[in-house]
matplotlib code that plots the C-alpha trace (Angstrom):
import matplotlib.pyplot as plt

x = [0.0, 1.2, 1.5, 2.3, 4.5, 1.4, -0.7, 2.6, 3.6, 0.0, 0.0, 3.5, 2.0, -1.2, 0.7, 3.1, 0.1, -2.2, 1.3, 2.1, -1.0, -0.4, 2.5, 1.2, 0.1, -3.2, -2.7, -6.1, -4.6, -4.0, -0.5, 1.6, 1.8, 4.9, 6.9, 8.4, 12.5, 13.9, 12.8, 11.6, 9.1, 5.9, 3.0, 0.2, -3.4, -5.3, -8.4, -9.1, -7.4, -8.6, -7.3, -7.5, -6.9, -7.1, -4.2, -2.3, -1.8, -3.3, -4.1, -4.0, -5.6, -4.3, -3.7, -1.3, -2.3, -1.1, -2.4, 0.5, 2.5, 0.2, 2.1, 5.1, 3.4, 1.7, 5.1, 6.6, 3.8, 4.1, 8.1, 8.3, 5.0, 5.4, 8.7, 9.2, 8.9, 9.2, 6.1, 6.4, 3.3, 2.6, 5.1, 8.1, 8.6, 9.5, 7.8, 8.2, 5.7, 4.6, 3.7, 0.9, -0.1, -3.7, -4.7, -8.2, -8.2, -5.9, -3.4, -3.9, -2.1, -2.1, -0.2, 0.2, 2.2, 1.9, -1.4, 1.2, 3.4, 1.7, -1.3, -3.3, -6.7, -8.9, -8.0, -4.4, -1.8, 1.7, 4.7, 5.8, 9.5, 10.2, 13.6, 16.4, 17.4, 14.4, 15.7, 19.8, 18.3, 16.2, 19.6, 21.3, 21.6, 24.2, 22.6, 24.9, 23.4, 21.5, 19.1, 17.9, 17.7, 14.7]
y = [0.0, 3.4, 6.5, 9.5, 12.0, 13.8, 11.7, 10.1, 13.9, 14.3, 11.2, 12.0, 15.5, 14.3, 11.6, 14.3, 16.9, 13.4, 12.5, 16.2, 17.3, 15.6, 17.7, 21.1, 23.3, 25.1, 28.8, 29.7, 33.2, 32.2, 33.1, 30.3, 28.0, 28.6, 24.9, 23.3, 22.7, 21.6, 19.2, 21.7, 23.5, 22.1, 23.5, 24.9, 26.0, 28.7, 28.0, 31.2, 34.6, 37.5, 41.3, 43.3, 46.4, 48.0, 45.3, 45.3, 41.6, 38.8, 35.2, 32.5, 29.0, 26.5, 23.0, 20.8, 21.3, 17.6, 15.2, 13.0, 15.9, 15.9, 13.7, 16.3, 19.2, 18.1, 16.5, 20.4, 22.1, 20.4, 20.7, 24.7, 26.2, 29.2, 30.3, 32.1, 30.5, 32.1, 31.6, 32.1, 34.0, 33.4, 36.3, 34.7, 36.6, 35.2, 37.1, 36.3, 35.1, 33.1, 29.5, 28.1, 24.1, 24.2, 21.7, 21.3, 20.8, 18.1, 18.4, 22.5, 25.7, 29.2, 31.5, 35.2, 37.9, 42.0, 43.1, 45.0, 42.2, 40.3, 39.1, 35.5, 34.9, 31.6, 28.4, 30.1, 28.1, 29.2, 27.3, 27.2, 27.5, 26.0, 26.2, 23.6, 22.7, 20.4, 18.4, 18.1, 17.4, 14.3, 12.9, 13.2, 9.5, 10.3, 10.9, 14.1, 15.7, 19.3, 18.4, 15.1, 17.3, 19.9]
z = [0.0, -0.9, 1.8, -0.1, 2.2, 2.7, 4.5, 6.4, 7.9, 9.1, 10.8, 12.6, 13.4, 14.7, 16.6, 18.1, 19.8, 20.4, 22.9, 23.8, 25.2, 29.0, 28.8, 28.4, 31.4, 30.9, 33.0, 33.9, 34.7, 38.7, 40.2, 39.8, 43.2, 45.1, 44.8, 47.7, 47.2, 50.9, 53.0, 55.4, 53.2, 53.4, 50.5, 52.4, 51.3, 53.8, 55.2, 56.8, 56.7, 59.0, 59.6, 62.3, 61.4, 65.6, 66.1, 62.4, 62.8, 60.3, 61.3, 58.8, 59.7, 57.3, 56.5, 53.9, 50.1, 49.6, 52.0, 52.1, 53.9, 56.9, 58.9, 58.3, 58.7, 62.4, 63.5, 62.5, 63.8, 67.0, 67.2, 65.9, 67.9, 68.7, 66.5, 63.7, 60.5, 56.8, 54.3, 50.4, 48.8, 44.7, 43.9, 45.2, 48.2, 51.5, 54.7, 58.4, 60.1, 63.6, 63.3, 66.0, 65.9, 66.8, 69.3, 68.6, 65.1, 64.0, 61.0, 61.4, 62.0, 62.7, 61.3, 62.8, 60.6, 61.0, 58.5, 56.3, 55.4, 53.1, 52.1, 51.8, 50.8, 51.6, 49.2, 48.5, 48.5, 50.2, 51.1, 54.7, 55.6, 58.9, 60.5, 59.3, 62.5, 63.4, 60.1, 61.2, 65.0, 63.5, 62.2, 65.8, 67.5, 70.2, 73.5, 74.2, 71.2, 72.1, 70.1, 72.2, 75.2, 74.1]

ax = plt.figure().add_subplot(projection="3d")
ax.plot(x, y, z, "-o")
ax.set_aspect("equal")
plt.show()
């Protein structure tokens, strides 16, 4: 049977979008979601973001966006309560920010940062920075190690 070059480059061309199309990213026009890199950056989505302007502070309840990282994020939100922790907004920026585990709803945490700072709205997603030493700590195995004595 004969294939003239014709119909053979149309059927390579339809072959290649038919394979490409998993491959290609569809931008509905939202901020790109900041992408975790370390080991201690966990991707976060907010919940619930409220200002109060009398006290210029923000609180943020949030959760995990991926639900495989809520074992991480609890064990981290119950070692680094109360610290300071760095989050990443959509535009790249890193702000500082106070990280809170919330005891009465599980796998959640609170997030208090100065009104000014930044901004994050409900069903955003962020990523969480929290600090490294929690991660160099888990690797200590001598009982003199500081980090076996917290």
């Amino acid at each position: 049977m004969y294939k003239s070059p014709r119909s053979t480059w149309l059927a390579l061309a339809a072959t290649t979008v038919l394979l490409g199309i998993p491959f290609v990213s569809f931008n509905s026009g939202a901020a790109p979601t900041p992408r975790p890199q370390a080991a201690n950056i966990v991707a976060c989505r907010v919940m619930e973001a409220h200002t109060s302007a009398e006290l210029r502070v923000v609180t943020v309840v949030f959760h995990q966006k991926d639900k495989n990282d809520g074992p991480r994020l609890g064990a981290l939100l119950g070692k680094h309560s109360g610290t300071t922790v760095e989050f990443q907004t959509a535009d790249g920026v890193w702000h500082r920010a106070q990280v809170f585990r919330l005891k009465s709803c599980f796998g959640r945490g609170l997030l208090v940062f100065a009104a000014g700072e930044a901004q994050l709205a409900e069903r955003r997603d962020f990523g969480l920075k929290f600090p490294a030493d929690y991660f160099r700590c888990r690797a200590a195995t001598e009982p003199a190690s500081p980090c076996l004595r917290r």
